[in-house]
Backbone as a ProteinNet text record, in pm:
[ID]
protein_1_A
[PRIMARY]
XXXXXXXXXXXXXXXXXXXXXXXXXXXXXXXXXXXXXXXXXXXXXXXXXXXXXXXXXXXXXXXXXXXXXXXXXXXXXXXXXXXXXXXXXXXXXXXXXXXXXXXXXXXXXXXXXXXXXXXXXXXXXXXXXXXXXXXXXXXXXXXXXXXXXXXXXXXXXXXXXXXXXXXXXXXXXXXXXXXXXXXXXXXXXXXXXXXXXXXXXXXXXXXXXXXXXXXXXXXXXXXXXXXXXXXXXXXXXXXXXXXXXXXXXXXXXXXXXXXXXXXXXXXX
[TERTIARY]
9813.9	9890	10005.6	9991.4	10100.5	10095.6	10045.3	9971	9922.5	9811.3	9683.3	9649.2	9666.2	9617.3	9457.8	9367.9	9240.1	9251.7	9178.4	9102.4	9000	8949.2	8843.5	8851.9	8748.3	8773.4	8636.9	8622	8573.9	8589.3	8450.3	8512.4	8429	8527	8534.1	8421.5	8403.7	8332.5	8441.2	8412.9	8515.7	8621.7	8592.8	8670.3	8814.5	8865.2	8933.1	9019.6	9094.3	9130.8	9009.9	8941.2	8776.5	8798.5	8861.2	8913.1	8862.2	8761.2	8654.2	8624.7	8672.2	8668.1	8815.6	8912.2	9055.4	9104.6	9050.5	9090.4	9200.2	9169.7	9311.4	9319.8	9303.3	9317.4	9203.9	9086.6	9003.3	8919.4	8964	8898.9	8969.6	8990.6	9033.5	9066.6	9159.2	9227.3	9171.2	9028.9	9016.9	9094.3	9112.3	9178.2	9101.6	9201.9	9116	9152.5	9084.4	9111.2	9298.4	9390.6	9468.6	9514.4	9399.5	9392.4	9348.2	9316.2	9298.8	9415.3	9530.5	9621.2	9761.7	9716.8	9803.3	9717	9622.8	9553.8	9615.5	9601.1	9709.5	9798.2	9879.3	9995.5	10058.4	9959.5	9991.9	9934.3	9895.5	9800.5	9915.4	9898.9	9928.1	9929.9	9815.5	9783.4	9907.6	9978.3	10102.7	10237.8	10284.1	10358.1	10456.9	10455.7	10558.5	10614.6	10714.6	10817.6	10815.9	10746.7	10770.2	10897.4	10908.9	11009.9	11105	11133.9	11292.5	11313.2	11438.5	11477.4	11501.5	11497.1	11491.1	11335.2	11262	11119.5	11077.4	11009.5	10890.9	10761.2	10764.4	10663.3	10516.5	10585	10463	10399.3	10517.3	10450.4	10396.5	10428.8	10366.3	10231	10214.9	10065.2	9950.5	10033.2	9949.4	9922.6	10042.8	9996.9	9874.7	9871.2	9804.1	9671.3	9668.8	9529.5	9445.1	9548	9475.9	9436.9	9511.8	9455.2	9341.3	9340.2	9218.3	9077.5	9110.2	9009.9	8871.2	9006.9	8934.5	8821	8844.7	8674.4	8545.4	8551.4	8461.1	8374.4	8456.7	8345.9	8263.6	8200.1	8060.2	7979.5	8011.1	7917.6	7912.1	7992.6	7930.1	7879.3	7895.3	7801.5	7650.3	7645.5	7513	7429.4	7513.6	7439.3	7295.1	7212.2	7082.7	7035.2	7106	7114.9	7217.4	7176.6	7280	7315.8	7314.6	7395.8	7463.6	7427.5	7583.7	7641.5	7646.3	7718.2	7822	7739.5	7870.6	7909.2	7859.8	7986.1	8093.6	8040.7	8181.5	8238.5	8217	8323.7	8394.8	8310.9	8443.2	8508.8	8484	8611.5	8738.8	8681	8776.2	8852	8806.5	8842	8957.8	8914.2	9050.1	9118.2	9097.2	9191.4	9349.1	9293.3	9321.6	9417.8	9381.8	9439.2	9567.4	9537.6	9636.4	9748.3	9688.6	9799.9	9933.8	9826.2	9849.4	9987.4	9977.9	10062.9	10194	10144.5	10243.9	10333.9	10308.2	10313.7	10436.4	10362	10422.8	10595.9	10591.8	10692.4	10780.9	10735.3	10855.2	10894.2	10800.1	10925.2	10963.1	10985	11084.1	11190.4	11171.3	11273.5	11331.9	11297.8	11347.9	11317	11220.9	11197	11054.9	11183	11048.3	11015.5	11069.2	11031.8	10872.7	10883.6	10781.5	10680.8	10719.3	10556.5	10508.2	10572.6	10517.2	10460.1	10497.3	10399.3	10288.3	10263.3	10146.6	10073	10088.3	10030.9	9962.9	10032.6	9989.5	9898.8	9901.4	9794.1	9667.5	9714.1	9579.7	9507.1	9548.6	9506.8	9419.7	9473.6	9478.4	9320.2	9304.5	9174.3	9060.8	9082.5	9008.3	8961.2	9043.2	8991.1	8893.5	8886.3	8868.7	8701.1	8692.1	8566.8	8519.3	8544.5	8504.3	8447.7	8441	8417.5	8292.5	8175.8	8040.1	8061.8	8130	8102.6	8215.4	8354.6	8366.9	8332.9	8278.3	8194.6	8097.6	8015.6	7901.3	7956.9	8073.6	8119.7	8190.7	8226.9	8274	8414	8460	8645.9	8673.2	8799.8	8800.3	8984.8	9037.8	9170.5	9225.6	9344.8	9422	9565.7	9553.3	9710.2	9808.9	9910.2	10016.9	10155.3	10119.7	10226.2	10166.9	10218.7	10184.8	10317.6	10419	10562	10557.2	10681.8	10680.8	10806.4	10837.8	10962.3	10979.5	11066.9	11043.9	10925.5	10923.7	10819.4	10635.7	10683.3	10613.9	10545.7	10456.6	10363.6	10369.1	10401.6	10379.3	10247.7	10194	10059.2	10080.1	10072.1	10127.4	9992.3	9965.1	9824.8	9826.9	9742.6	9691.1	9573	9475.5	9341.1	9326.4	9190.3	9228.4	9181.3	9119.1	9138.1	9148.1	9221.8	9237.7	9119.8	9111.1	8996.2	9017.5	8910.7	8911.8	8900.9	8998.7	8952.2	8896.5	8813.5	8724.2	8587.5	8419.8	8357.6	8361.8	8315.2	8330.1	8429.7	8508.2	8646.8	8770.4	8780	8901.9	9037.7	9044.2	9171.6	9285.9	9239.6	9342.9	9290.1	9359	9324	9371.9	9406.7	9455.6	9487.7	9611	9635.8	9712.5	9762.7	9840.7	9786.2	9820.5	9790.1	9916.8	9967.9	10046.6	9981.3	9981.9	9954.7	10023.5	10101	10207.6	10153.6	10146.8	10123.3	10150.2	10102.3	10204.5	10178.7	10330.6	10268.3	10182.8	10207.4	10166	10014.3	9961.5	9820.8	9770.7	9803.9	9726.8	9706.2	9784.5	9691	9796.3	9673.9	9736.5	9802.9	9932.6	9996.9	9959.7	10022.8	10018.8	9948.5	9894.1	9816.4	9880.7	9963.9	10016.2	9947.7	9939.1	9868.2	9976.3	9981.9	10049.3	9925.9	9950.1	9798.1	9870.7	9773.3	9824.8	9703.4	9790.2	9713.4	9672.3	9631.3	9603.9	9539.4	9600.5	9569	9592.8	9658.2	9767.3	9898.5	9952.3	10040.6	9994.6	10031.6	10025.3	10138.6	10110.2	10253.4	10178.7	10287.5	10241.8	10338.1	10256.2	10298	10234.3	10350	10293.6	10275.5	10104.7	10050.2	10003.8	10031.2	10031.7	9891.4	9821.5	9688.6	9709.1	9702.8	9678	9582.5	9527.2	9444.8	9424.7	9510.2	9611.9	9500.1	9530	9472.6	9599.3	9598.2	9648.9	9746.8	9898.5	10007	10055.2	10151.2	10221.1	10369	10401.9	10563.1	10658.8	10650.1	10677.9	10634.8	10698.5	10643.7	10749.4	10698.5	10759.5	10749.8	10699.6	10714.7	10571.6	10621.7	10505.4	10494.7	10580.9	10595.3	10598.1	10479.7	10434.2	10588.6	10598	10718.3	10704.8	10779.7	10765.8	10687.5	10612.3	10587.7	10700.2	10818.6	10950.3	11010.1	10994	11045.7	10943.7	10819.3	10721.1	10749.3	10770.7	10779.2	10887.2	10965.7	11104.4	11109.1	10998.9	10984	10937	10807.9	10699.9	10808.1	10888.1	10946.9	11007.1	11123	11207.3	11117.3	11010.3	10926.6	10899.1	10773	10776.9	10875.3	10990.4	11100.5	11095.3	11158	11165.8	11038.4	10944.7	10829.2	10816.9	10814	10864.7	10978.9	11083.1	11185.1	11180.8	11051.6	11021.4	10942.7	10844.3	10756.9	10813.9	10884.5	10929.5	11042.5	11097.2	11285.4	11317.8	11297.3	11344.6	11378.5	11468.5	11530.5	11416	11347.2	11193	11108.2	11151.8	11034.1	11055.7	11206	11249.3	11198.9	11162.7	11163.6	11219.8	11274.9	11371.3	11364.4	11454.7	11474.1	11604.3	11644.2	11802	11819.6	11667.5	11697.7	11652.8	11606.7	11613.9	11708.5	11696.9	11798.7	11753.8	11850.1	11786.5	11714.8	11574.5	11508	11493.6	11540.1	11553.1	11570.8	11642.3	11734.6	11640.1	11520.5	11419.5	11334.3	11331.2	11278.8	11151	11003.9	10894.2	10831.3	10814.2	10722.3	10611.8	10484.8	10330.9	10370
8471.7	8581.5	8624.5	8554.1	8613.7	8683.3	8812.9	8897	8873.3	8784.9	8796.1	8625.7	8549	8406.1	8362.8	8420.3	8431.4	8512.2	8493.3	8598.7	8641.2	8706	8762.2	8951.5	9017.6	9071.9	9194.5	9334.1	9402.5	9580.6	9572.5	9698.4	9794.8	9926.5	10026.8	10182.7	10251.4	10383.8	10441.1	10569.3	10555.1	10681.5	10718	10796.9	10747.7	10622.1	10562.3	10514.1	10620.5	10565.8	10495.4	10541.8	10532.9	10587.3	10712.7	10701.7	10721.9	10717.2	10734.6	10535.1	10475.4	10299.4	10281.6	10416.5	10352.8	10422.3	10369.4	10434.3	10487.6	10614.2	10680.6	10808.1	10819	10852.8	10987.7	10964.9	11023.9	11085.3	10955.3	10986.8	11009	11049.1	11127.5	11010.2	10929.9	10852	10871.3	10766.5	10867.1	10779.5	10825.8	10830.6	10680	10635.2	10494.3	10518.7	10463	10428.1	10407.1	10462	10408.3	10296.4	10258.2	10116.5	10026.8	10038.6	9901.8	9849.9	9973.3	9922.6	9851.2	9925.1	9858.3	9695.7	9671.1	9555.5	9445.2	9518.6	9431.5	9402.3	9500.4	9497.3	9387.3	9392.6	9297.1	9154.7	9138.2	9003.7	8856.1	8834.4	8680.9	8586.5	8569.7	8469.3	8498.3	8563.3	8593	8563.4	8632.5	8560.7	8684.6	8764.7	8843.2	8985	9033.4	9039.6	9242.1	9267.7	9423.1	9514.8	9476.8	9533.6	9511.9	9398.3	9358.8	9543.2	9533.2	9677.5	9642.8	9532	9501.6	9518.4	9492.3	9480.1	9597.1	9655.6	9763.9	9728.2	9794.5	9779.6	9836.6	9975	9999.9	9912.4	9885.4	9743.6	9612.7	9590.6	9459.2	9477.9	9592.2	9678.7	9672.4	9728	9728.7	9595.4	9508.9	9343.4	9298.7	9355.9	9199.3	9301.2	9480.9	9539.8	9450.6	9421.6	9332.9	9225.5	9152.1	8972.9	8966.7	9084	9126.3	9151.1	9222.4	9229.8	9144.9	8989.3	8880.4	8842.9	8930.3	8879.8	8933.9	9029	9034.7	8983.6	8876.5	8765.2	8770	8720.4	8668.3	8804.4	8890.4	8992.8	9064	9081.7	9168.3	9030	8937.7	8837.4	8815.2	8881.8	8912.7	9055.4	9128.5	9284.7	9293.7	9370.1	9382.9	9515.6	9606.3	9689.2	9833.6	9927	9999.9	10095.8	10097.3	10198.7	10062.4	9961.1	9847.8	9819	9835.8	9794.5	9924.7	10043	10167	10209.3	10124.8	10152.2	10060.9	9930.3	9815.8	9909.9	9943.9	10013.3	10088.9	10195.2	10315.3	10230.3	10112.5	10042.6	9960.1	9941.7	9876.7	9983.8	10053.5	10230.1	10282.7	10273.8	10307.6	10189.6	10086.9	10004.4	10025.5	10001.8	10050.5	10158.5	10271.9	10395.9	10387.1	10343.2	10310.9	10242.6	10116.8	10010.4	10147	10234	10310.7	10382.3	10454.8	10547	10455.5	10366.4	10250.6	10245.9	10159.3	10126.5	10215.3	10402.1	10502.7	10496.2	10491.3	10490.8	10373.7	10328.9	10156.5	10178.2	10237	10252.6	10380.7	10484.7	10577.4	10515.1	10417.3	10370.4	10264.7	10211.4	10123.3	9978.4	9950.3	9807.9	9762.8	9702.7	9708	9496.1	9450.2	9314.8	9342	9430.9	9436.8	9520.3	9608.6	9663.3	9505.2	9432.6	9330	9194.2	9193.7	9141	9205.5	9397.5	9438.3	9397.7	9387.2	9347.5	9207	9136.9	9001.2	8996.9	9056.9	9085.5	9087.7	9225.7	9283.1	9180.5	9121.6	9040.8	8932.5	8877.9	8772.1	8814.9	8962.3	9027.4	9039.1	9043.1	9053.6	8906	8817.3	8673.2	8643.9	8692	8622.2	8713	8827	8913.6	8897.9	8841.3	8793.3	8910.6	8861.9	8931.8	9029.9	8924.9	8996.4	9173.2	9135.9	9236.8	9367.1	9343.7	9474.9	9525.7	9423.5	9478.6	9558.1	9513.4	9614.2	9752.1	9725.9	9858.5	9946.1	9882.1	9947.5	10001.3	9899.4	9921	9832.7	9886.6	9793.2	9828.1	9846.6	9898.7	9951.9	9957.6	9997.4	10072.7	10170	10234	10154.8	10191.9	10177.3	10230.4	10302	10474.1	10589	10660.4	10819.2	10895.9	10898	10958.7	11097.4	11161.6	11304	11290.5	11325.4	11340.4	11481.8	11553.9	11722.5	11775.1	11791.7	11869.1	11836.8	11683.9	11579.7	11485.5	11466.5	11306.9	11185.2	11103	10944.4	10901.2	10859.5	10756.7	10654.5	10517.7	10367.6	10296.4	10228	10153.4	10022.2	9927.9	9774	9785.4	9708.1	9666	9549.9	9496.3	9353.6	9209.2	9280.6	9188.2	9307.6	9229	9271.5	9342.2	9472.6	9560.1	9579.3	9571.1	9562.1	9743.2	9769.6	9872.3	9931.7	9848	9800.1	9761.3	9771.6	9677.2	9576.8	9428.4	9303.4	9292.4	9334.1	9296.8	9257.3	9137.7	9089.8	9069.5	9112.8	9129.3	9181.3	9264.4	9392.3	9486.9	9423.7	9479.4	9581.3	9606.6	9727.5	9620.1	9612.8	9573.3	9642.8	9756.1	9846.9	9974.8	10082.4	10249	10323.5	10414.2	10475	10617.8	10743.4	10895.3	10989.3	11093.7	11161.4	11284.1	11389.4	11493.1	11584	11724.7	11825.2	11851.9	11858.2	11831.7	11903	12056.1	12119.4	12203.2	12146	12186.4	12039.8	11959.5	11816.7	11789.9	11842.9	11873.2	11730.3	11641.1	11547.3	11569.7	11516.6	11531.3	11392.4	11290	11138.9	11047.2	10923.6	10836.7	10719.5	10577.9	10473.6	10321	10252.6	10145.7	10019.7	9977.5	9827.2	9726.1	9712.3	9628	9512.3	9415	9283.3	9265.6	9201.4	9243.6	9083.8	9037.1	8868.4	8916.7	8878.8	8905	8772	8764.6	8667	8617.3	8722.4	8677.7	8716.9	8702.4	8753.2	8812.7	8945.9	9050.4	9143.5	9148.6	9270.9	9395.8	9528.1	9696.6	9759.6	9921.1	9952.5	10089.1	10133.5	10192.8	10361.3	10446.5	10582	10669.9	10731.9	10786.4	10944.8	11029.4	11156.9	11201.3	11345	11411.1	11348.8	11343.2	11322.3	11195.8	11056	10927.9	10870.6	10696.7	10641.6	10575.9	10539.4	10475	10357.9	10291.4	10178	10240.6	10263.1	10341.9	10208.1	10103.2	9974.4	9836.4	9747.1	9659.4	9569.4	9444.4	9334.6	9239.9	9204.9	9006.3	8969.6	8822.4	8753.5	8735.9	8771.9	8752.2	8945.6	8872.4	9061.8	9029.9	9189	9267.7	9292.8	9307.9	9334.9	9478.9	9519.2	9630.3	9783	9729.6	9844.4	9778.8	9749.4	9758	9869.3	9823.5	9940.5	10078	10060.2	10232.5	10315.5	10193.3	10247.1	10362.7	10251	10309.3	10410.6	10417.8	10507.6	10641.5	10659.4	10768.7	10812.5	10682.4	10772.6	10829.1	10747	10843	10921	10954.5	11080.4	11185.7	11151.2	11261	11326.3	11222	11221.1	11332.1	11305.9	11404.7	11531.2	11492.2	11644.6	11747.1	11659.9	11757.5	11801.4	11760.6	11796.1	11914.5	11908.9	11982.8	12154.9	12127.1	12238.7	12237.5	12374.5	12407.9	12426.2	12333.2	12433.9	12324	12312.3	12200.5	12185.4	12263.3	12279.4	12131.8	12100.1	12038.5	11880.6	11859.7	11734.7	11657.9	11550.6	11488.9	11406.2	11467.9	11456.8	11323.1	11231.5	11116.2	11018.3	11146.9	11148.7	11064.2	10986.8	10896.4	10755.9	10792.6	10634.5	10572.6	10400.4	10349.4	10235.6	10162.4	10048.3	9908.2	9931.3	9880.5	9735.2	9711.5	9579.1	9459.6	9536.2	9403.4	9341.5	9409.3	9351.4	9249.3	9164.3	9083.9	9006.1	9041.6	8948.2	8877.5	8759	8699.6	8588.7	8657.9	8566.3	8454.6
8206.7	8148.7	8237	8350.7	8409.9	8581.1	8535.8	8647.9	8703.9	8702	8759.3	8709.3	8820.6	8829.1	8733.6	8735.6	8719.8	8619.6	8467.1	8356.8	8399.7	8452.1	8481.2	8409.5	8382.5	8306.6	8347.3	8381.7	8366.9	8303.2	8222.2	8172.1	8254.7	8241.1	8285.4	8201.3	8276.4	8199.4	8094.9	8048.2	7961.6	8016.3	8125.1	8172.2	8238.5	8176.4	8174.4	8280.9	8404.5	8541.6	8593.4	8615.6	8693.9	8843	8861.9	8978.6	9124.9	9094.4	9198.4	9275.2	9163.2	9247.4	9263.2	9271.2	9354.4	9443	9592.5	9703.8	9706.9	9792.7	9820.5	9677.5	9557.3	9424.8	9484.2	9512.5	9522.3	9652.4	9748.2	9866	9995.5	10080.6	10174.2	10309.1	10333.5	10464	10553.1	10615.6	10756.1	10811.6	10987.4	11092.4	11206.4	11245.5	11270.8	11454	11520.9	11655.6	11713.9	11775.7	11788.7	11826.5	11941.4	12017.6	11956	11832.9	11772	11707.8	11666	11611.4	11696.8	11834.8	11910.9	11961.5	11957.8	11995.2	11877.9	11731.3	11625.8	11660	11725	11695.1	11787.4	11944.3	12016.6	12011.6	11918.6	11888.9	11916.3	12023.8	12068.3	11955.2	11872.1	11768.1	11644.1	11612.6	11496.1	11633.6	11738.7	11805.8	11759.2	11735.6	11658.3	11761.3	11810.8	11882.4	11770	11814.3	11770.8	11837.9	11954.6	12049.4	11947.2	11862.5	11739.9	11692.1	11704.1	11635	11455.9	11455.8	11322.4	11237.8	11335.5	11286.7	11280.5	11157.2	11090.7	11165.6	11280.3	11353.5	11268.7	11158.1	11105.7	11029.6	10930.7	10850.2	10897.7	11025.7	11060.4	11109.3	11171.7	11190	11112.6	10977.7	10858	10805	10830.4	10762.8	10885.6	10976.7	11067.3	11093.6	11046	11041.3	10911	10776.3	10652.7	10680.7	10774	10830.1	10895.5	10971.1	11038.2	10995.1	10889	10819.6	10778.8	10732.8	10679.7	10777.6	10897	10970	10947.9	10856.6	10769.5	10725.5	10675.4	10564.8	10589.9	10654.1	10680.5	10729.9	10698.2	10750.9	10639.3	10529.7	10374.5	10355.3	10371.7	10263.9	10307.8	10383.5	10463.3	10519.2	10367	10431.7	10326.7	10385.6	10393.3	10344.4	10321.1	10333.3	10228.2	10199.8	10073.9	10230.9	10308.6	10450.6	10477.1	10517.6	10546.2	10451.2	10334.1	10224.2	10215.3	10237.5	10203.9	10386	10488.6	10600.8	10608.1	10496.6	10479	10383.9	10330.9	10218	10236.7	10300.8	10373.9	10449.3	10533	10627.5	10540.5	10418.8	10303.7	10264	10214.4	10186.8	10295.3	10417	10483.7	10512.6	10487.8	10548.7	10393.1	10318.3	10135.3	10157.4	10201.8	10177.6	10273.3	10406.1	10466.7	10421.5	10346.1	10263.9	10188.3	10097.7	9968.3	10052.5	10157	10203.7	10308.8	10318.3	10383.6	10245	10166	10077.4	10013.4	10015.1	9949.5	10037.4	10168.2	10226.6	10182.9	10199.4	10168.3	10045.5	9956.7	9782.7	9832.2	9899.3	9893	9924.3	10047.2	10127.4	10057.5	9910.4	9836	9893.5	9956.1	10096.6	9953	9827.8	9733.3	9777.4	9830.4	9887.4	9961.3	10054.1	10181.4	10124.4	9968.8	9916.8	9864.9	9776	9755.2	9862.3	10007	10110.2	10111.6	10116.5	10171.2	10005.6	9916.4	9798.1	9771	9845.9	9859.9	9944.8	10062.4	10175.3	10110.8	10063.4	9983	9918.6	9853.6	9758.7	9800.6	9900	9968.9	10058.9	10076.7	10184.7	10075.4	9936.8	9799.4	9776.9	9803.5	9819.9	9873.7	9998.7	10133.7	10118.2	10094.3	10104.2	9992.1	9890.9	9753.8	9684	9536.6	9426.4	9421	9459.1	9484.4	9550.4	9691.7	9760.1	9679.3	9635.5	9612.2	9455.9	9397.9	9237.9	9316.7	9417.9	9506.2	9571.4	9571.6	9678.7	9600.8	9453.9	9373.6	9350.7	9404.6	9466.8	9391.5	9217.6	9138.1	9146.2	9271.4	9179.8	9378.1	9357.9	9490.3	9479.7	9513.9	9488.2	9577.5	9519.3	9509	9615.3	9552.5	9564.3	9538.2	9632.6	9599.2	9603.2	9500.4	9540	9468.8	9544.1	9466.2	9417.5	9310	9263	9192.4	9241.5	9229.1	9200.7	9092.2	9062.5	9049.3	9045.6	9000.9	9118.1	9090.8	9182.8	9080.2	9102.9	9008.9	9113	9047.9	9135.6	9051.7	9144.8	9050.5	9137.4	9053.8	9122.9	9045.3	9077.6	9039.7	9041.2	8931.7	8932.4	8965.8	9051.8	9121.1	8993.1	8896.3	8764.7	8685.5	8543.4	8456.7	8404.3	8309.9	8300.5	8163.7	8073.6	7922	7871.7	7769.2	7733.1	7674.7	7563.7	7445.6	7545.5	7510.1	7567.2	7481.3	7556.2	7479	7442	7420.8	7360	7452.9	7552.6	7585.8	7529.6	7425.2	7361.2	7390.3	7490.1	7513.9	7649.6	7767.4	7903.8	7981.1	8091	8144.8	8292	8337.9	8449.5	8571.8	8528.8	8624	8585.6	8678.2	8589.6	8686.8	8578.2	8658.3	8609.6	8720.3	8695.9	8714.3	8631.1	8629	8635.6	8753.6	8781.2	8822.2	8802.3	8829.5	9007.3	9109.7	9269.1	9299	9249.8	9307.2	9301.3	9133	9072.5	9075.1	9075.2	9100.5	8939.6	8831.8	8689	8642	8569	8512.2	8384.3	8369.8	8242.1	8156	8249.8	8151.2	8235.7	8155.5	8187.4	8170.5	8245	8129.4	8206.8	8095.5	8177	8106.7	8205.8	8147.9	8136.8	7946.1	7875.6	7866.1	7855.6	7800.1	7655.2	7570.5	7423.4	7415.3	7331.2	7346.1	7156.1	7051.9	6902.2	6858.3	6725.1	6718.7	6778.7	6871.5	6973.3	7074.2	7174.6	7311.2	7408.2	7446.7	7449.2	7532	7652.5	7742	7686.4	7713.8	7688	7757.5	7764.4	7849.6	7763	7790.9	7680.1	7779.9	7675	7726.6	7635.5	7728.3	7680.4	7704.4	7601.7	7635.6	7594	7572.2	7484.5	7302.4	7296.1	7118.1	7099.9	7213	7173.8	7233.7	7200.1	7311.7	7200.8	7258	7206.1	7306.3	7245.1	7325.4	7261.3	7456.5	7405	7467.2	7523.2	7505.9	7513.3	7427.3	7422.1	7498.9	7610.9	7671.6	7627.7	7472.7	7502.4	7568.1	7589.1	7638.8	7784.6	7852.9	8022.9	8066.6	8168.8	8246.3	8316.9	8323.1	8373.4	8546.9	8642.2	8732.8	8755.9	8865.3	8895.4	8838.2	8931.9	8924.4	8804.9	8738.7	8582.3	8488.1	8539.3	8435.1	8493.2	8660.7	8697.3	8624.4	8580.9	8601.9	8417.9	8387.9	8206.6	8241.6	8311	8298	8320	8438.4	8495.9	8383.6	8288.8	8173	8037.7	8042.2	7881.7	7956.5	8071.1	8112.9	8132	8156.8	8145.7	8027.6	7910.2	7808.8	7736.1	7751.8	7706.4	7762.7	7906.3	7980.8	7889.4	7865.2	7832.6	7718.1	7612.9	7525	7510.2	7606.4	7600.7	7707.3	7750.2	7863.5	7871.6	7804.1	7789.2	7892.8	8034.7	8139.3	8248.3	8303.9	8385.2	8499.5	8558.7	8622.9	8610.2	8487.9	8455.7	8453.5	8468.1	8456.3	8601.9	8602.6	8683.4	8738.2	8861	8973.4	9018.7	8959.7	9018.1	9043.5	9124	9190.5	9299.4	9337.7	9484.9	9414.5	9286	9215	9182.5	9180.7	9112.6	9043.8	8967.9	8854.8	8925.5	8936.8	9017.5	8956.4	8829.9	8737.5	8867.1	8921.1	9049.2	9118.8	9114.7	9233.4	9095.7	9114.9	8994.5	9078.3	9042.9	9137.9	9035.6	9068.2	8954.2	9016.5	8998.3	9029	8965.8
[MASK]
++++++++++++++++++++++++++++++++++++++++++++++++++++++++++++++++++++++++++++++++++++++++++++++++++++++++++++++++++++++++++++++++++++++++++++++++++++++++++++++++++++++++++++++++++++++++++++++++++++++++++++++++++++++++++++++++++++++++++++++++++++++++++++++++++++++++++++

């Protein structure tokens, strides 16, 4: 389909984010050792020259804390235990949340190339620790972003397979979620997920859930869209509805440091 190399396919409760299996959304960043990140950072085995004034020392931190990770393996595939299974998790959990707020910085900073390395990382650490362990740990999904735009928070996230929104019914999945909220009450307004439908044709949209029930406010064709192509929708219907619902310039969402992110074109 595009997205996601692998069909693999799980459904969800019906509380529809599930946001309690997407780090960062729900659970609280802890605080990691400093010296381990400088022990990354100086790792001989990558060869990599942080002193460069060119080089994002934070981001290379965060890439080679994810490489790191992969030493793992062999130790969830061998836990014994429901206390080692949830102290690997909280360590997935922060390693995750960290990504999330890295992550958040580099799309303020428009460095939308280097969110898509820490994405690949990720992905690549979901490989490597396999399926078993985070269906067990219950980590089905990884933010994104956490941006504020005036008045507003966007939360943009990925599920690490596609997630059905029907049970039994693969027809019609959920592969991204974006969350549009008010900053300062945390109160959700909109929900949008970029679905891929599979009927008689096959056509990705990106589908919006409120109270009311759920719509598709666009449709893409048969080729998934980049990440910053869906944000870029999500931000203008949300405006768009905003300015419907609230006569008051308050309410628009402020996205005066955006620009037509079309240009960044990524394709799996």
């Amino acid at each position: 389909m595009g997205c996601f190399p692998i069909k693999a396919f799980r459904r969800l409760p019906d509380d529809e984010l599930d946001l309690d299996n997407a780090p960062l959304l729900e659970e609280t960043s802890r605080s990691e050792d400093p010296s381990e990140d400088r022990d990354l950072v100086w790792s001989s085995k990558h060869g990599r020259d942080l002193n460069n004034q060119s080089t994002d020392s934070r981001l290379e931190t965060l890439l080679l804390k994810l490489e790191h990770a992969h030493n793992m393996r062999e130790k969830v595939q061998r836990l014994k235990s429901k206390t080692e299974l949830e102290n690997y998790r909280l360590k997935i959990i922060g390693i995750l949340n960290a990504a999330t707020m890295e992550m958040s910085r580099l799309t303020k900073e428009r460095k939308h190339h280097e969110v898509e390395r820490v994405v690949k990382e990720i992905m690549q650490l979901k490989n490597a620790l396999g399926d078993d362990f985070f269906e067990a740990a219950q980590i089905n999904a990884f933010g994104r972003e956490i941006t504020e735009l005036g008045s507003f928070l966007l939360t943009g996230g990925q599920y690490f397979k596609p997630v059905m929104i029907q049970e039994d019914d693969d027809n019609i999945v959920k592969l991204y979620f974006f969350v549009v909220s008010e900053a300062e009450t945390t109160k959700v307004l909109f929900r949008y997920y970029l679905e891929h439908a599979s009927f008689l044709d096959e056509y990705f949209a990106l589908g919006l859930v409120t109270p009311e029930g759920h719509t598709q406010v666009e449709i893409y064709g048969n080729s998934c869209p980049p990440y910053w192509k869906i944000r870029r929708d999500v931000i203008n219907n949300a405006t768009v509805r905003l300015s419907r619902t609230y006569d008051n310039e308050d309410y628009d969402i402020d996205n005066s440091n955006e620009y037509d992110f079309l240009q960044w074109g990524f394709s799996e």
